[in-house]
C-alpha positions as CSV (number, residue, x, y, z in Angstrom):
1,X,48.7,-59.5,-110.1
2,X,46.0,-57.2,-111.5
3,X,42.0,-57.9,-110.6
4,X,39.5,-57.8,-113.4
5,X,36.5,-55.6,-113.3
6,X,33.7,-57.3,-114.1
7,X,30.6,-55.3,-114.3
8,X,27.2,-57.1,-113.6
9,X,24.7,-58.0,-116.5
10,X,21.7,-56.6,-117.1
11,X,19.2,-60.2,-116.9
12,X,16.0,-58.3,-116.4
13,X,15.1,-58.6,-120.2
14,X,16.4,-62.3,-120.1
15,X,14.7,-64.6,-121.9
16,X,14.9,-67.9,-119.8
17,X,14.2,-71.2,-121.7
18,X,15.0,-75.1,-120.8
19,X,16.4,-78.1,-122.6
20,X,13.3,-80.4,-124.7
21,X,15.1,-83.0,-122.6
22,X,14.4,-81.9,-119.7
23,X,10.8,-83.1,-119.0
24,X,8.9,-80.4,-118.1
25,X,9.6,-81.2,-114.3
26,X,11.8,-78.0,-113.5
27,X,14.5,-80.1,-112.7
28,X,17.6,-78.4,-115.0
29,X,19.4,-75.8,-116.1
30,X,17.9,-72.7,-118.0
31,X,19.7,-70.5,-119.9
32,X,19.2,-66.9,-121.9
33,X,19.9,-66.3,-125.2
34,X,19.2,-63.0,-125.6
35,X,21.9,-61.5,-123.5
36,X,24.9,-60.0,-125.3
37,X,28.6,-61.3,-124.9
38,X,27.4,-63.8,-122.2
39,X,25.5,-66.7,-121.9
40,X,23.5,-66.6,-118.6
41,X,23.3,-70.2,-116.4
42,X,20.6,-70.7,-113.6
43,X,18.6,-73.7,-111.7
44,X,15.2,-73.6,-112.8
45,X,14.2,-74.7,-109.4
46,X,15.6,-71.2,-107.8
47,X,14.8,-68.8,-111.0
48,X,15.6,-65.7,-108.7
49,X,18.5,-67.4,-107.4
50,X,22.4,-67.0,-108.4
51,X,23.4,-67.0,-112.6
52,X,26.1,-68.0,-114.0
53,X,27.4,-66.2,-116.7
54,X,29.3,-68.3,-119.4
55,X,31.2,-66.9,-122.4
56,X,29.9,-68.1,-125.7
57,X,32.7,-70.1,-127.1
58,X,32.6,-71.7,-123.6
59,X,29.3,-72.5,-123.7
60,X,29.9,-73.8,-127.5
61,X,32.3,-76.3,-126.2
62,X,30.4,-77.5,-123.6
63,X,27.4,-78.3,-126.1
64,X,29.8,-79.8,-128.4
65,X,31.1,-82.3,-125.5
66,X,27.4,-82.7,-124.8
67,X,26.3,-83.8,-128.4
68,X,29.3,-86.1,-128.9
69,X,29.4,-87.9,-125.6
């Protein structure tokens, strides 16, 4: 089986922002959307912490499951 490269994005120009939902009580997710062919996932209570990196049409469906559940 062959690996995948997978190169590391560069987040330093990442524009971070929250859910309205979430309170204001840094207690959720943040994501960036600012970063091309990736959408990037982290815990705003650890914002140097591991990210996630979610394709768009991933990150589409999830919102869709979101908004109809």
């Amino acid at each position: 089986m062959k690996s995948a490269r997978h190169s590391t994005p560069d987040l330093s120009g990442a524009e971070w922002r929250s859910s309205t939902y979430s309170g204001g009580n840094n207690e959720c997710v943040e994501v960036a959307d600012n970063v091309p062919g990736i959408v990037p996932v982290r815990d705003s209570k650890r914002p140097a912490g591991p990210v996630v990196g979610v394709g768009p049409e991933a990150w589409g469906a999830f919102l869709d499951h979101l908004r109809r559940a």
